[in-house]
N, C-alpha and C positions, 0 to 999 in steps of 0.2 A: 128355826127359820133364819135365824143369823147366819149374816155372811165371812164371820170366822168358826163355822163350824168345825175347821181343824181340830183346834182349839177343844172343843167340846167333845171329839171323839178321843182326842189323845187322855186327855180327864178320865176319859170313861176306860181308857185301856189300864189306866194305870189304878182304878180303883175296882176293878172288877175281878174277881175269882177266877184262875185258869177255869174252860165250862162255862162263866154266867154267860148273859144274854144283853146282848147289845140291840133294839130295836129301834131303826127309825121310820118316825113318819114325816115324809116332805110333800111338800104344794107340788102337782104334776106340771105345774108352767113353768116350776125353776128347773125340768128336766126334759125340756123340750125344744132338740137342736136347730127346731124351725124359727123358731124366736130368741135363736140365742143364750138357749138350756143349755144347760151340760149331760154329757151322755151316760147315762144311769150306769153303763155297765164301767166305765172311763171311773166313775165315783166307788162304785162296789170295788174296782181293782186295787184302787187307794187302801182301802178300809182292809183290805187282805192283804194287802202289803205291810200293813202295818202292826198284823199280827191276828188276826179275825177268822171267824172260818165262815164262808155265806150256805146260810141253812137255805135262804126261800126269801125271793122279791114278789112282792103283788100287788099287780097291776087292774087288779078289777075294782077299785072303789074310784068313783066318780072325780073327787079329788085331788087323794094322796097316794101317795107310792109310797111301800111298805117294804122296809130292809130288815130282815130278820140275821142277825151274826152269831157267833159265837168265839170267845177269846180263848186262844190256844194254850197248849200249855208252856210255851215256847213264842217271842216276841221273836218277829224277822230280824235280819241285819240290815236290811238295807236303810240305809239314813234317810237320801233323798227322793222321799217321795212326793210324784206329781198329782198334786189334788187338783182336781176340775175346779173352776172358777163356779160358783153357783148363783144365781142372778136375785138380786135381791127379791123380798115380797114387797111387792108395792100391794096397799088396798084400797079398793073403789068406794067411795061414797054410795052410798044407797038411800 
């Protein structure tokens, strides 16, 4: 839920297996362009640019949006990739 997630996925490209499994789970409010989300598929393109294969997004749990990936066997070339800005988690008092 940090907002340098880059960060956390490029870690996860360079310590993972050509094959393993890249899973994430995010808050569905940081991806929702009616409030100033970012656009889920805008985030998936990133993460495949970056060397990932997308197995399966799922959108049915009340919360969280579920990225399932897979790392190639082979990193992209492209350098400059554009990451969606993802808006922080703020939590409510209860």
């Amino acid at each position: 839920m940090g907002t340098n997630y880059q960060s956390y996925i490029q870690e996860a490209y360079r310590v993972l297996k050509p094959g393993g499994w890249l899973l994430i789970a995010e808050v569905k409010s940081r991806f929702d362009p009616n409030t100033g989300g970012a656009d889920p598929e805008k985030f998936s393109k990133a993460i495949l640019e970056l060397g990932f294969n997308s197995v399966k997004q799922d959108f049915s749990n009340k919360m969280f949006i579920l990225f399932y990936f897979t790392k190639k066997e082979k990193k992209n070339s492209k350098k400059n990739i554009e990451w969606p800005m993802l808006k922080p988690c703020l939590y409510k008092r209860r």
